[in-house]
PDB file of N, CA, C and O in Angstrom:
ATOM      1  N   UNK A   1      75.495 100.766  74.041  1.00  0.00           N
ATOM      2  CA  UNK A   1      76.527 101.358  74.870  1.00  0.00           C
ATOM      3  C   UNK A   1      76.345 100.856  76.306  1.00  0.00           C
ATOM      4  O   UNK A   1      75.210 100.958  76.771  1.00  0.00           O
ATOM      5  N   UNK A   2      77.159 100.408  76.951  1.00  0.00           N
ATOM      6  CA  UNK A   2      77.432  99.987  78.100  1.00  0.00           C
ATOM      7  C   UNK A   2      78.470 100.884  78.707  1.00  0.00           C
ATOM      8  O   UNK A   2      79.491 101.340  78.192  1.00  0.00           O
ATOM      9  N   UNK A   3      77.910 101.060  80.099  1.00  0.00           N
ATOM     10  CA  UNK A   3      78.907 101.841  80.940  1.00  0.00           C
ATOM     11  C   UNK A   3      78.954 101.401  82.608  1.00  0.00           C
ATOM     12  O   UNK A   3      77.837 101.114  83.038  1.00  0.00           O
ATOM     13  N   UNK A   4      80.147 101.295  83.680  1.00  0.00           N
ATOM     14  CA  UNK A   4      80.835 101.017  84.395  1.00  0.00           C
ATOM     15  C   UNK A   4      81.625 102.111  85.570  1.00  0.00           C
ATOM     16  O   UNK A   4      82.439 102.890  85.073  1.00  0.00           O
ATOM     17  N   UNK A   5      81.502 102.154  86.436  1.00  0.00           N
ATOM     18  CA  UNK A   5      82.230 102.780  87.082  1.00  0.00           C
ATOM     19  C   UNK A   5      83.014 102.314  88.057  1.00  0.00           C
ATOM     20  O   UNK A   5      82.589 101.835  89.108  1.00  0.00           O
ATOM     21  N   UNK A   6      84.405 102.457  87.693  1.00  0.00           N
ATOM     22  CA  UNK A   6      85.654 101.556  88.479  1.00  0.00           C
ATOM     23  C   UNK A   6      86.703 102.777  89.061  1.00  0.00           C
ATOM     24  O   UNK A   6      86.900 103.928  88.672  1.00  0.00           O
ATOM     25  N   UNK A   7      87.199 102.083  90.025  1.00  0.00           N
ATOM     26  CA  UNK A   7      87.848 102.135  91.212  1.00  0.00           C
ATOM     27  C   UNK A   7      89.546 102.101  90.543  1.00  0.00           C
ATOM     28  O   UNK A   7      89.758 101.056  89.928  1.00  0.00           O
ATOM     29  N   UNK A   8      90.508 102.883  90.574  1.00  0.00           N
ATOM     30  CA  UNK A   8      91.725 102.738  90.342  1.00  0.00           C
ATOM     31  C   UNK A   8      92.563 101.797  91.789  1.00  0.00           C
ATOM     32  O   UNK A   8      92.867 102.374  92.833  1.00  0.00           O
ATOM     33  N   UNK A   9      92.770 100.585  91.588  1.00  0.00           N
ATOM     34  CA  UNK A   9      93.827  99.943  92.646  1.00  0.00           C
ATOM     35  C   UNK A   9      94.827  99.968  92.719  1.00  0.00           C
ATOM     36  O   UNK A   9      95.454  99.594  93.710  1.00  0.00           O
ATOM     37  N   UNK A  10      95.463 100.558  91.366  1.00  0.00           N
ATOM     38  CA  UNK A  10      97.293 100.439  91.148  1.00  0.00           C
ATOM     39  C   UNK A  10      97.806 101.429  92.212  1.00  0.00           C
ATOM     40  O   UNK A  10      97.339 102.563  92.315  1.00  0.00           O
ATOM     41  N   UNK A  11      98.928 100.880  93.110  1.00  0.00           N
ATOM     42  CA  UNK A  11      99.144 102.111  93.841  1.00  0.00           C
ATOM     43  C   UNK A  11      99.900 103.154  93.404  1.00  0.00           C
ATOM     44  O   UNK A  11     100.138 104.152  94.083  1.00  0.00           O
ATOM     45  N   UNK A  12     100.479 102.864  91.742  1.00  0.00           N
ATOM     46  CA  UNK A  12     100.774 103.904  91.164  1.00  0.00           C
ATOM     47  C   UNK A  12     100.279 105.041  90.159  1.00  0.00           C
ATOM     48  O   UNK A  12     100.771 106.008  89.578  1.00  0.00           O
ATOM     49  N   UNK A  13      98.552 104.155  90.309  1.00  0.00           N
ATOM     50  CA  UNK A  13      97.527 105.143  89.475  1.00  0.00           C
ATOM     51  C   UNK A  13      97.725 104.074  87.979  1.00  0.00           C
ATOM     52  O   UNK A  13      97.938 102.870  87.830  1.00  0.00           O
ATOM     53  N   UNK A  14      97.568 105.003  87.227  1.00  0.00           N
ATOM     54  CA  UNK A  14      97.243 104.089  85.761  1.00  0.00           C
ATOM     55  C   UNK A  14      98.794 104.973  84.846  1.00  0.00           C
ATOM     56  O   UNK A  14      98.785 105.696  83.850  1.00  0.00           O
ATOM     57  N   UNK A  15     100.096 104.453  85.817  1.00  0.00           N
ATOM     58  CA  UNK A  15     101.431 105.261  84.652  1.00  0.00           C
ATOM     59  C   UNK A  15     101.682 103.609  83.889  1.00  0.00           C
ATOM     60  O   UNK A  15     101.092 102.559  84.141  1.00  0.00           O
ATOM     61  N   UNK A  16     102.694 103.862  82.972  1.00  0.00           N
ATOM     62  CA  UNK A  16     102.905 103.174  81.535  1.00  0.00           C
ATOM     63  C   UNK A  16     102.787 102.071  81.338  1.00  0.00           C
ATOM     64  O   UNK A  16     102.318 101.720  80.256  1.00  0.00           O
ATOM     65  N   UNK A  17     103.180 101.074  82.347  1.00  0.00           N
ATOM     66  CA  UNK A  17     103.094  99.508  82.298  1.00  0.00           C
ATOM     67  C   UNK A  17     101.602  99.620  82.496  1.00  0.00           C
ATOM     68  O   UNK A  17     100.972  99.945  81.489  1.00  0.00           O
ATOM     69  N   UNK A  18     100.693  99.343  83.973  1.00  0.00           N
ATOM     70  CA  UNK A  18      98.780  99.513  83.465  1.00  0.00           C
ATOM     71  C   UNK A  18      99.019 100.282  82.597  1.00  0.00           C
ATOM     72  O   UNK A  18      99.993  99.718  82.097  1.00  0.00           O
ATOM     73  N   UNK A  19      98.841 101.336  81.908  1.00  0.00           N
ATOM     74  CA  UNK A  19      98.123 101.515  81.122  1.00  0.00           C
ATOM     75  C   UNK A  19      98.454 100.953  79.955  1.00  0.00           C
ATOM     76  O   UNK A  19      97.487 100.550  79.310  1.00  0.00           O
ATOM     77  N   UNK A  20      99.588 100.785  79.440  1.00  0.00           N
ATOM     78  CA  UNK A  20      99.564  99.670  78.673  1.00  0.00           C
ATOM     79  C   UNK A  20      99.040  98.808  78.841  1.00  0.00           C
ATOM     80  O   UNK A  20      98.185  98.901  77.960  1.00  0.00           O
ATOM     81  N   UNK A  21      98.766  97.551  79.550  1.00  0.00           N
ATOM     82  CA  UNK A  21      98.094  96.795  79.501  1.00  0.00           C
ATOM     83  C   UNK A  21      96.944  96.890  79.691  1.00  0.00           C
ATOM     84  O   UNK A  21      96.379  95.804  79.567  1.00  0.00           O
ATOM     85  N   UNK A  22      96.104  97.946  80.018  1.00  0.00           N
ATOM     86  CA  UNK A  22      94.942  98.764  79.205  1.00  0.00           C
ATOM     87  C   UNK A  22      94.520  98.488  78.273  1.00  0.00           C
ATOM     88  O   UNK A  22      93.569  97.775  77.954  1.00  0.00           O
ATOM     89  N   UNK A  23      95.782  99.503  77.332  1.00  0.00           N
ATOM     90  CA  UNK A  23      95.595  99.472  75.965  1.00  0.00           C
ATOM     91  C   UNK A  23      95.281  98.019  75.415  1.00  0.00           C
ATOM     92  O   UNK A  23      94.191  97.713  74.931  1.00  0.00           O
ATOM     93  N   UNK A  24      96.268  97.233  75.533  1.00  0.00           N
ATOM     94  CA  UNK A  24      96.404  96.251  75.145  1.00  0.00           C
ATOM     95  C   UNK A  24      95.144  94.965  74.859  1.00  0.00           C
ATOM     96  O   UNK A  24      94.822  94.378  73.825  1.00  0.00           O
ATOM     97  N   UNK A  25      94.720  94.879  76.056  1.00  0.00           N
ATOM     98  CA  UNK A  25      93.574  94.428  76.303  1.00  0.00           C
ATOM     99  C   UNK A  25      91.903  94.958  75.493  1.00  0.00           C
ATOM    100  O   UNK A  25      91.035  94.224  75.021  1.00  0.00           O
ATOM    101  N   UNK A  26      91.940  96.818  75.605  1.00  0.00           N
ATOM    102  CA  UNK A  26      90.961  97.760  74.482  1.00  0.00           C
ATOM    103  C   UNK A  26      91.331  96.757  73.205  1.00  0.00           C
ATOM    104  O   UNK A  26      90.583  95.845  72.850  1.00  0.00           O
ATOM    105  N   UNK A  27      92.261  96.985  72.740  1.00  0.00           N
ATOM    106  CA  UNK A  27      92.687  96.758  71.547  1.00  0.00           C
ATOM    107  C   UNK A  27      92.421  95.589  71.165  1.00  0.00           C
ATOM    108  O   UNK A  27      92.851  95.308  70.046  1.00  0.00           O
ATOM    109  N   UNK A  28      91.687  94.566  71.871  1.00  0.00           N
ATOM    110  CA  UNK A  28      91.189  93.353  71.448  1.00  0.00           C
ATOM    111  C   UNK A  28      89.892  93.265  70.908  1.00  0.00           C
ATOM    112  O   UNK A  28      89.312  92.336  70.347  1.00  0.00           O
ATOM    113  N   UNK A  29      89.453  94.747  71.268  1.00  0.00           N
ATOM    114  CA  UNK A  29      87.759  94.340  70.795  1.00  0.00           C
ATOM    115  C   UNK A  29      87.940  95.391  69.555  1.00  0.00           C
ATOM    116  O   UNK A  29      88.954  96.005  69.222  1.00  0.00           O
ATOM    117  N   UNK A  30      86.341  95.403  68.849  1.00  0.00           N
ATOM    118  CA  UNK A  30      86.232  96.278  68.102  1.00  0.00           C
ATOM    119  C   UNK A  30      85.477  97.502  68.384  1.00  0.00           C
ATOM    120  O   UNK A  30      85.272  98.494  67.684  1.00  0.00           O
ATOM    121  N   UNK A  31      85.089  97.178  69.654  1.00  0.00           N
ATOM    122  CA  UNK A  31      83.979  98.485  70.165  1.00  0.00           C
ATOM    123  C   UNK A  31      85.172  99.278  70.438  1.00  0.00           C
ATOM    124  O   UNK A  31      86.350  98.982  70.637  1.00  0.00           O
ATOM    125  N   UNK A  32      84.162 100.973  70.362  1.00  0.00           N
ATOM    126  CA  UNK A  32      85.013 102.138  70.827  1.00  0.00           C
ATOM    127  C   UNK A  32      85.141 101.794  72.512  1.00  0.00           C
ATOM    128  O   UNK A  32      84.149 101.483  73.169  1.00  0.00           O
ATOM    129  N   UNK A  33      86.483 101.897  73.087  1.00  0.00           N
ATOM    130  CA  UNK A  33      86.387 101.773  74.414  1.00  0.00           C
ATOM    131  C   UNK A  33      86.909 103.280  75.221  1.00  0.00           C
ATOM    132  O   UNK A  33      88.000 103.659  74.794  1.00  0.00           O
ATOM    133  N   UNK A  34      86.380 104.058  76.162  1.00  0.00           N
ATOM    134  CA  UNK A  34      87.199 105.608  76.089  1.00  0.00           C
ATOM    135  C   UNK A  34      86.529 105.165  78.006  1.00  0.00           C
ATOM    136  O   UNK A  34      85.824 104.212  78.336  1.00  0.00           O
ATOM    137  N   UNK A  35      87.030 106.131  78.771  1.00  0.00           N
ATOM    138  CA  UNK A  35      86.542 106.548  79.621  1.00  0.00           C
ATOM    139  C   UNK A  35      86.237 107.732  80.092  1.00  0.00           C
ATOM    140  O   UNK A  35      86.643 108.629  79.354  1.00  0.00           O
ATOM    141  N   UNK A  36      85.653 108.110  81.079  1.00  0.00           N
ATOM    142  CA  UNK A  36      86.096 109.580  81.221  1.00  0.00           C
ATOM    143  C   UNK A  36      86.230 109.747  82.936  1.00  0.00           C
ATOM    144  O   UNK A  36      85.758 109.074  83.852  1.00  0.00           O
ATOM    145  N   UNK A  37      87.204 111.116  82.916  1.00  0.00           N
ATOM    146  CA  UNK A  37      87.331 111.170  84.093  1.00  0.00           C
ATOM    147  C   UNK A  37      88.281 112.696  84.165  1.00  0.00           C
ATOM    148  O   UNK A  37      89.019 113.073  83.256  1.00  0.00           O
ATOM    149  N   UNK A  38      88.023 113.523  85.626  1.00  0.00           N
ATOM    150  CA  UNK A  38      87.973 114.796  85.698  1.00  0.00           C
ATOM    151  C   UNK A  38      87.314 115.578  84.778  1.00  0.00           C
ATOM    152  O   UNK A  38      87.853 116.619  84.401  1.00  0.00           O
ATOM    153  N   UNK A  39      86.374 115.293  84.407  1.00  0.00           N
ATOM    154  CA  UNK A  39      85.701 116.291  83.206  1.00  0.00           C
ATOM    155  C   UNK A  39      86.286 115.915  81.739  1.00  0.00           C
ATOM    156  O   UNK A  39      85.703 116.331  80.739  1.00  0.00           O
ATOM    157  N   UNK A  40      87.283 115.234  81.652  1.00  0.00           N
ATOM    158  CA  UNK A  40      87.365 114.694  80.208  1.00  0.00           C
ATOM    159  C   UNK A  40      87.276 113.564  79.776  1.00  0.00           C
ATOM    160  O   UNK A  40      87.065 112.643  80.564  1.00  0.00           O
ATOM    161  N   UNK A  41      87.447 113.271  78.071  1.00  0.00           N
ATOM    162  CA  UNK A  41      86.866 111.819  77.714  1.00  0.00           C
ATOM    163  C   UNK A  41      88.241 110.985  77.388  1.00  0.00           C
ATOM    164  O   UNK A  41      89.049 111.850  77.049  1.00  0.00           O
ATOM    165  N   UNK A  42      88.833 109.787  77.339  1.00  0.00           N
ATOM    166  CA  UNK A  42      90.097 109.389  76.911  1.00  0.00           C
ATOM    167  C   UNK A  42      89.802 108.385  76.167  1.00  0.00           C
ATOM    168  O   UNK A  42      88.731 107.781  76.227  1.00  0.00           O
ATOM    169  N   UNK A  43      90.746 108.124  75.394  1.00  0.00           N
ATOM    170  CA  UNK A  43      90.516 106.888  74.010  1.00  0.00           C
ATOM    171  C   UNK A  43      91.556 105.461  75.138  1.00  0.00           C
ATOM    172  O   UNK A  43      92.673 105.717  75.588  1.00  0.00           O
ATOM    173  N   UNK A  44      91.068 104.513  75.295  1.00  0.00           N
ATOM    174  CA  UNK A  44      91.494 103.419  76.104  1.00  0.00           C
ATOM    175  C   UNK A  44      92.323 102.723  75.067  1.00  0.00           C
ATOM    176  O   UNK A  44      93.248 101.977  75.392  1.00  0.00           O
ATOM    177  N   UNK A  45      92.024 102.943  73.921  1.00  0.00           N
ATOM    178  CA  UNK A  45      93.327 102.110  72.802  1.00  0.00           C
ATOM    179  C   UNK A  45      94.224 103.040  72.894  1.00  0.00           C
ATOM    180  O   UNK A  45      94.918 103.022  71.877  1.00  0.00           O
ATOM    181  N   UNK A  46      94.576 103.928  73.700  1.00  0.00           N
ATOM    182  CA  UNK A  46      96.227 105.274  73.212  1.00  0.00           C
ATOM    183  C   UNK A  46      96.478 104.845  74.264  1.00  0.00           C
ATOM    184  O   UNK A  46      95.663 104.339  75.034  1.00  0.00           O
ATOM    185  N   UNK A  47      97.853 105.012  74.478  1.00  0.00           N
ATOM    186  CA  UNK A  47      98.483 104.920  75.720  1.00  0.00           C
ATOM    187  C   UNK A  47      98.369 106.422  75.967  1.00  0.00           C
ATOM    188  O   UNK A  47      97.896 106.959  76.969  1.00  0.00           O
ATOM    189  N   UNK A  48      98.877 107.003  74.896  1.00  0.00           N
ATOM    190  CA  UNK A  48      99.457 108.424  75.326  1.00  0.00           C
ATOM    191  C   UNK A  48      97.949 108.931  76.005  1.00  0.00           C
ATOM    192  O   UNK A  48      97.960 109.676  76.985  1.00  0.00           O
ATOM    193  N   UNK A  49      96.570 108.428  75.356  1.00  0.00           N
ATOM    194  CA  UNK A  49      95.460 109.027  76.034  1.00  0.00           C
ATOM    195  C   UNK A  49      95.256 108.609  77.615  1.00  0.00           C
ATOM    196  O   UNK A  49      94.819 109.341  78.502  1.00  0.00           O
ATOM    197  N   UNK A  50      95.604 107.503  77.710  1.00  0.00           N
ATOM    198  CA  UNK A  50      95.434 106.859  79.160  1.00  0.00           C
ATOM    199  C   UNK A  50      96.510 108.082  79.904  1.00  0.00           C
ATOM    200  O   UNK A  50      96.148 109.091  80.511  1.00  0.00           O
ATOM    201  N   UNK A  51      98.003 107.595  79.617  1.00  0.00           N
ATOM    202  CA  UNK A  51      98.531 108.548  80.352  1.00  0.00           C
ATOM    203  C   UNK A  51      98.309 110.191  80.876  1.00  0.00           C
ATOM    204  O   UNK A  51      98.531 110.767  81.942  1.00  0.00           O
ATOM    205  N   UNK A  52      97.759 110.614  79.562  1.00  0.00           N
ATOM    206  CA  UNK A  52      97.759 111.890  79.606  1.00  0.00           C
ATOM    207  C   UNK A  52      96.323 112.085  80.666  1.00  0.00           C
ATOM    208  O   UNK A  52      96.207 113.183  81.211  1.00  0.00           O
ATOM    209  N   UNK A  53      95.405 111.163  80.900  1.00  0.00           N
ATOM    210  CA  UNK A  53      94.311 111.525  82.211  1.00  0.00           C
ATOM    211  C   UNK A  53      95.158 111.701  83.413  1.00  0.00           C
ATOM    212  O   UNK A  53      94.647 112.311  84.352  1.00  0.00           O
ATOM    213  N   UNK A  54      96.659 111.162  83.565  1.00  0.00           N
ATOM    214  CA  UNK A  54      96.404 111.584  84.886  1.00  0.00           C
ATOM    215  C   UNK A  54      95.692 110.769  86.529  1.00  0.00           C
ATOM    216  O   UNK A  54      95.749 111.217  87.674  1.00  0.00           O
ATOM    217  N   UNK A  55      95.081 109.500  86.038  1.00  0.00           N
ATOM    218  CA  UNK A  55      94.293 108.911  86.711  1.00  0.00           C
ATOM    219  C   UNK A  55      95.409 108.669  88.105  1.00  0.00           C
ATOM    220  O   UNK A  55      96.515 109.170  87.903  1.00  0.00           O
ATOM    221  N   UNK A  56      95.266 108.069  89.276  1.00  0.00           N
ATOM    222  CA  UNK A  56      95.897 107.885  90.244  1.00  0.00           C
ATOM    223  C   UNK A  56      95.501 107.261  91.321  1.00  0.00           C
ATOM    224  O   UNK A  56      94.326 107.559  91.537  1.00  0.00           O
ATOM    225  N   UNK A  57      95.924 106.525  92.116  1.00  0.00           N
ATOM    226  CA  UNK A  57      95.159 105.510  93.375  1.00  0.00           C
ATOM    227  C   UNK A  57      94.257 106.337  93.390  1.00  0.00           C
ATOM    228  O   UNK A  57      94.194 107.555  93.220  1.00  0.00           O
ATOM    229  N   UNK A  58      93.060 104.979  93.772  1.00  0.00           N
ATOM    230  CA  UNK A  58      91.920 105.612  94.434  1.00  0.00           C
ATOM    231  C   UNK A  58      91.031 106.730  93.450  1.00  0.00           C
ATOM    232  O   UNK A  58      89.919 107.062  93.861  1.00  0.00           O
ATOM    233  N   UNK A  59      91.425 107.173  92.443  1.00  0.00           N
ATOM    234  CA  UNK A  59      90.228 107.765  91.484  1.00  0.00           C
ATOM    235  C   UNK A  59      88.887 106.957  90.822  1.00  0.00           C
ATOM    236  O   UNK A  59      88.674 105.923  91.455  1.00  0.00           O
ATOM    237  N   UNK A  60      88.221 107.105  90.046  1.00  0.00           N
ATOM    238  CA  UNK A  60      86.920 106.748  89.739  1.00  0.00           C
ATOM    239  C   UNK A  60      87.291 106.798  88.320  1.00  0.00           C
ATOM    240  O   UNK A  60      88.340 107.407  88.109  1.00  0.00           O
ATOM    241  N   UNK A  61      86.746 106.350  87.379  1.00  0.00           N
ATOM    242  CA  UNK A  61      86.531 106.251  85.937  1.00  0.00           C
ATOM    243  C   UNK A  61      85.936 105.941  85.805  1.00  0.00           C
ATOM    244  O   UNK A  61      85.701 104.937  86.476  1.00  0.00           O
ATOM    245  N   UNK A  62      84.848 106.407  84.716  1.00  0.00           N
ATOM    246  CA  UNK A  62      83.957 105.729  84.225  1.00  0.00           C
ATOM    247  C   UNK A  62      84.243 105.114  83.015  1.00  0.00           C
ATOM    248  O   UNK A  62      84.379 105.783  81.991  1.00  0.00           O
ATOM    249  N   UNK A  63      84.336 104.036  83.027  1.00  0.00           N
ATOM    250  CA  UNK A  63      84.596 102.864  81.437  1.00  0.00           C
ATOM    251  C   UNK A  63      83.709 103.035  80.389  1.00  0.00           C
ATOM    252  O   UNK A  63      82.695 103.517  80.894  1.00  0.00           O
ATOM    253  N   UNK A  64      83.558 102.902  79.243  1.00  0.00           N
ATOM    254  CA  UNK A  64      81.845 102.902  78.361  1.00  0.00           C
ATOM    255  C   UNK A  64      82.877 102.219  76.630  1.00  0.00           C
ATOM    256  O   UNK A  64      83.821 102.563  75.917  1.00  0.00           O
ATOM    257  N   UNK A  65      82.049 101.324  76.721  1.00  0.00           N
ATOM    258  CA  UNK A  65      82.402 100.439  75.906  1.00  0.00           C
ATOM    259  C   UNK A  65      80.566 100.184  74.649  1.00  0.00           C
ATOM    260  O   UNK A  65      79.502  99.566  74.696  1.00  0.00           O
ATOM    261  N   UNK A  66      81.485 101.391  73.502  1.00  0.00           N
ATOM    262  CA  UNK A  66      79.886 100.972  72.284  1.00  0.00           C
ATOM    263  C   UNK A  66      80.207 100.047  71.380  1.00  0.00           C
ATOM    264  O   UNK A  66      81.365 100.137  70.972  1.00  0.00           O
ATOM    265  N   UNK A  67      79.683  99.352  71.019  1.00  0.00           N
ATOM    266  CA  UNK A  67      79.942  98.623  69.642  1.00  0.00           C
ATOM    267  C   UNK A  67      79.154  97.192  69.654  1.00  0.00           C
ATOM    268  O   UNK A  67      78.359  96.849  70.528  1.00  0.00           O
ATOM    269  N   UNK A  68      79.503  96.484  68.596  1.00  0.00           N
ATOM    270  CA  UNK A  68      79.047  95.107  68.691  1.00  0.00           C
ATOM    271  C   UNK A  68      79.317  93.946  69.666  1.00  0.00           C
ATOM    272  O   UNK A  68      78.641  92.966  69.981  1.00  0.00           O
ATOM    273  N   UNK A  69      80.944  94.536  70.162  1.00  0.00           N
ATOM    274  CA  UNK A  69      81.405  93.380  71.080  1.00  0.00           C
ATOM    275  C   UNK A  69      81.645  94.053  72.751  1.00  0.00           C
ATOM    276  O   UNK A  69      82.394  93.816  73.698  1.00  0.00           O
ATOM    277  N   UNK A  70      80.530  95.006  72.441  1.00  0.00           N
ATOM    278  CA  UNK A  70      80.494  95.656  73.581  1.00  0.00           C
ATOM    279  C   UNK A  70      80.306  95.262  75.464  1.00  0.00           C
ATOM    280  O   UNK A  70      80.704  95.829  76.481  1.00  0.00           O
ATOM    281  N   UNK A  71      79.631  94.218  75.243  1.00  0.00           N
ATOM    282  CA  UNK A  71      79.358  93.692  76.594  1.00  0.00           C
ATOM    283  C   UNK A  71      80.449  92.658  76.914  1.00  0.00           C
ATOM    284  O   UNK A  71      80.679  92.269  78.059  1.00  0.00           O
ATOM    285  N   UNK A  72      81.243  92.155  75.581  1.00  0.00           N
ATOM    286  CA  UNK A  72      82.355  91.399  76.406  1.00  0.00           C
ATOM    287  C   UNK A  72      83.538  92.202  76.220  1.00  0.00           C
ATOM    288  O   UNK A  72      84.514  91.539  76.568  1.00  0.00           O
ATOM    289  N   UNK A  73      83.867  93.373  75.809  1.00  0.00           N
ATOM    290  CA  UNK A  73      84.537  94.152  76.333  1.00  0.00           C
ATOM    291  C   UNK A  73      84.744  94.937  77.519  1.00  0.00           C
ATOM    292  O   UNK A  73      85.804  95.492  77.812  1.00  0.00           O
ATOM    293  N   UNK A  74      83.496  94.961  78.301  1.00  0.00           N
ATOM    294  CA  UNK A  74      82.967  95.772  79.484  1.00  0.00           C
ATOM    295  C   UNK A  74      83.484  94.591  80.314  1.00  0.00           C
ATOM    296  O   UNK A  74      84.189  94.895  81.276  1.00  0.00           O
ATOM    297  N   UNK A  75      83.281  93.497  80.127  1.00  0.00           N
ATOM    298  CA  UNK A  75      83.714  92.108  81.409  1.00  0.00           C
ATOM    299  C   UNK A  75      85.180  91.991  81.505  1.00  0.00           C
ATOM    300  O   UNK A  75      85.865  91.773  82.504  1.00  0.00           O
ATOM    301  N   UNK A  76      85.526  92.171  80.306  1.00  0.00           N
ATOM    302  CA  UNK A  76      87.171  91.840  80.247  1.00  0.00           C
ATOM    303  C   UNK A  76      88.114  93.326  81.001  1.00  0.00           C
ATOM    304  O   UNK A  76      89.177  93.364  81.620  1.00  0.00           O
ATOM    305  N   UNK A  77      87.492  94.018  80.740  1.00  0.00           N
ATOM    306  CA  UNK A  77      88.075  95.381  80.838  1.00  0.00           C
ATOM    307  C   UNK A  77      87.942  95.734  82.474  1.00  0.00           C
ATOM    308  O   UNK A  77      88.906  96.103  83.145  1.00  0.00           O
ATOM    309  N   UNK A  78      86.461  95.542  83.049  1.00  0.00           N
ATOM    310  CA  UNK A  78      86.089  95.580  84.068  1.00  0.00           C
ATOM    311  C   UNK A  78      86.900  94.762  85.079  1.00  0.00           C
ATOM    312  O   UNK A  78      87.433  95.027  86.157  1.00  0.00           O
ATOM    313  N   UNK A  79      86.782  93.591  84.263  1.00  0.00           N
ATOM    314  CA  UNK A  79      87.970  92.386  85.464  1.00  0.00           C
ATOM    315  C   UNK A  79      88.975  93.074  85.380  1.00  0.00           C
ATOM    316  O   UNK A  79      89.155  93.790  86.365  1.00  0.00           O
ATOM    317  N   UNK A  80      90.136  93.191  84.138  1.00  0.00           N
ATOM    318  CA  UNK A  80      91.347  93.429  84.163  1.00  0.00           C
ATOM    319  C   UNK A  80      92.026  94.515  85.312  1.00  0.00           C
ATOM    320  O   UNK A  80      93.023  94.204  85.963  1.00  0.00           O
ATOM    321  N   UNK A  81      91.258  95.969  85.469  1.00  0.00           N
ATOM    322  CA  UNK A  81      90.973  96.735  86.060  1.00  0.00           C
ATOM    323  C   UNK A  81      90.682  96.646  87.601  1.00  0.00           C
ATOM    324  O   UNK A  81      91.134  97.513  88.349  1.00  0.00           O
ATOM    325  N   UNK A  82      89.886  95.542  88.107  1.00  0.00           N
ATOM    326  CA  UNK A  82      89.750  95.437  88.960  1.00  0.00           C
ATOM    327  C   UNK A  82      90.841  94.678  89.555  1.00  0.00           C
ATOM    328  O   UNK A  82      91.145  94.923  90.722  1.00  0.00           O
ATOM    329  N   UNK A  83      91.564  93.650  88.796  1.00  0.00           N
ATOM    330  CA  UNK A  83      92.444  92.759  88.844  1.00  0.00           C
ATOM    331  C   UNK A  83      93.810  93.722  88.891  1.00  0.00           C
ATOM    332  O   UNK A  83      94.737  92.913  88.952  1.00  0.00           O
ATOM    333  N   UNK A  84      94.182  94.627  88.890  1.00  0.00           N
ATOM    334  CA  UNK A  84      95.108  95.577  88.856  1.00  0.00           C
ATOM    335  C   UNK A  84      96.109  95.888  87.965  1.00  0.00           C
ATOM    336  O   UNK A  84      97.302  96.092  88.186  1.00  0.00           O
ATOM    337  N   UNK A  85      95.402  95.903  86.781  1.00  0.00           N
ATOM    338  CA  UNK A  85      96.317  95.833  85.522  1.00  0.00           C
ATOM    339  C   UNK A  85      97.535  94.976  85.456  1.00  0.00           C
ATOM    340  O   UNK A  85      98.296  95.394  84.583  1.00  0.00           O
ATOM    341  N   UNK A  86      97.892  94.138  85.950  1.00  0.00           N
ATOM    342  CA  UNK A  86      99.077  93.555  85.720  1.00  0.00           C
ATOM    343  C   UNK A  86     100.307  93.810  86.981  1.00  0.00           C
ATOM    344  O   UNK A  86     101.488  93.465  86.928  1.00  0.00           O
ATOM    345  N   UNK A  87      99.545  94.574  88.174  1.00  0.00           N
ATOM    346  CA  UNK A  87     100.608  94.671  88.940  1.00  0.00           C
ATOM    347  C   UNK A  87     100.296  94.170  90.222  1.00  0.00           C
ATOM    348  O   UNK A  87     101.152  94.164  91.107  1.00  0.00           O
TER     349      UNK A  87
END
């Protein structure tokens, strides 16, 4: 298990387009990818889970990526994220 703590840049937080491309990106590996944040845990392959955190400029998440393809899920995910989901 590998874990990360990132910075939200979107200035619209993480609504449907990032987080889709979130998802999109989770959905390439086979490790479980979830984060958590305000006290709860979210599944990074749902949209509806991404959305439903709530995340927003400037929040914190913590990323945690387990599995076999775990450490190049943490790089890809980590960049993408930092890279601003697509916006």
């Amino acid at each position: 298990m590998v874990s990360q703590t990132l910075t939200i840049t979107n200035p619209s937080g993480l609504h449907l387009r990032p987080a889709g491309n979130l998802c999109n990106e989770a959905m390439k590996y086979r490790s479980l990818v979830t984060f958590s944040f305000d006290g709860g845990t979210f599944n990074a392959k749902s949209v509806l889970s991404v959305l439903g955190a709530c995340v927003k400029c400037g929040d914190e998440i913590e990323l945690v990526c387990e599995g076999a393809d775990e450490q190049e899920a943490m790089e890809a995910l980590a960049g993408a994220i930092r890279s601003g989901l697509g916006e």
